[in-house]
N, C-alpha and C positions, 0 to 999 in steps of 0.2 A: 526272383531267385537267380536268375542266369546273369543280372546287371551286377549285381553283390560280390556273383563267384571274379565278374570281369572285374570291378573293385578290386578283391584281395591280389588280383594276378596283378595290375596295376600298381597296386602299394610296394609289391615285393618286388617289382622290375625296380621303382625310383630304388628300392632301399638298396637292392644290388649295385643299381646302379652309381649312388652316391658314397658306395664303398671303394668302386674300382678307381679310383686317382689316388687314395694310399695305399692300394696294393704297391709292392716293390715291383718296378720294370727288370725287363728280365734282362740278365745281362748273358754273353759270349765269354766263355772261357775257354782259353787252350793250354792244354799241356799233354801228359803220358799218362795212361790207365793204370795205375800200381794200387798196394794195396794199402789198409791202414798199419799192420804190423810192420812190412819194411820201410812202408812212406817214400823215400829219398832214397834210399840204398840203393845200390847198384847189384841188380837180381844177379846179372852174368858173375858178380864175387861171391853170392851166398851159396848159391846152388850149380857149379860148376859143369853137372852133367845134363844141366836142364836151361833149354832159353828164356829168356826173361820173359816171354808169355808166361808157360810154363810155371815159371817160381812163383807169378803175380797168382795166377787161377791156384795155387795150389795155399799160399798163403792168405789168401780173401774167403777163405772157408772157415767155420765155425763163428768162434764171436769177431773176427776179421771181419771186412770189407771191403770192397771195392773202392776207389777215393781217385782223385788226381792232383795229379803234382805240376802245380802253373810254372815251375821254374822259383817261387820263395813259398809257397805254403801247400799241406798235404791237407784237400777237403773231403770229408767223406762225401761220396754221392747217395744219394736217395734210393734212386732205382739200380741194385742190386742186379739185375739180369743183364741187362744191355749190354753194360760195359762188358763181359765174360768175352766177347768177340772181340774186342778190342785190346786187350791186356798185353800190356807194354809198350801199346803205340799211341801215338800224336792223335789225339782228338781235339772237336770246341765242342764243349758243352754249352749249352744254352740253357739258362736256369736264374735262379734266386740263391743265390749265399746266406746263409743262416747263420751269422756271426754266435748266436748262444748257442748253439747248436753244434759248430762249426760244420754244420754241412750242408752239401750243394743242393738243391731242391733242381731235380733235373726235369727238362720241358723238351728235351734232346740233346743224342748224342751222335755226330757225326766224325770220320776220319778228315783230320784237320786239313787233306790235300784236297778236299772235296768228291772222293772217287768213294 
């Protein structure tokens, strides 16, 4: 009984294991936390009495989100909560790009100065 259960544990390592060389490697992205409504906009013109955190956290609500902007394309990011501390500034994310998706599959988010 106990060789059989070692068996299936064994089948299911190779079968994982012969999966992971087509997973997508993960790549470093950097740009600015904004959202998917303004994408590119410049917060400091939309919303004049509020800092571009501010505009970002208030516009990534409801059916919005969170996304970054590498400097040519605005990606939605995945994890939703992180970025909220970050909004408006330089991060790299570390993640997978989901081209049909168009969004970032995030693995981490750090401030791009590394502090």
């Amino acid at each position: 009984m106990m060789k059989a259960a070692y068996l299936v544990i064994a089948a299911a390592c190779v079968l994982f294991a012969a999966r992971l060389p087509g997973a997508e490697p993960l790549k470093t992205f950097t740009g600015v936390v904004t959202d998917t409504m303004c994408g590119l906009k410049p917060h400091s013109k939309m919303m004049k009495d509020k800092t571009d955190a501010e505009c970002v956290r208030l516009c990534a609500r409801g059916p919005n989100g969170y996304a970054l902007f590498d400097g040519t394309a605005v990606m939605k990011l995945s994890d939703q909560k992180t970025p909220a501390k970050y909004a408006g500034q330089q991060v790299r994310v570390t993640g997978v790009y989901d081209e049909k998706s168009k969004t970032l599959k995030v693995a981490s988010i750090e401030p791009a100065d590394g502090n």
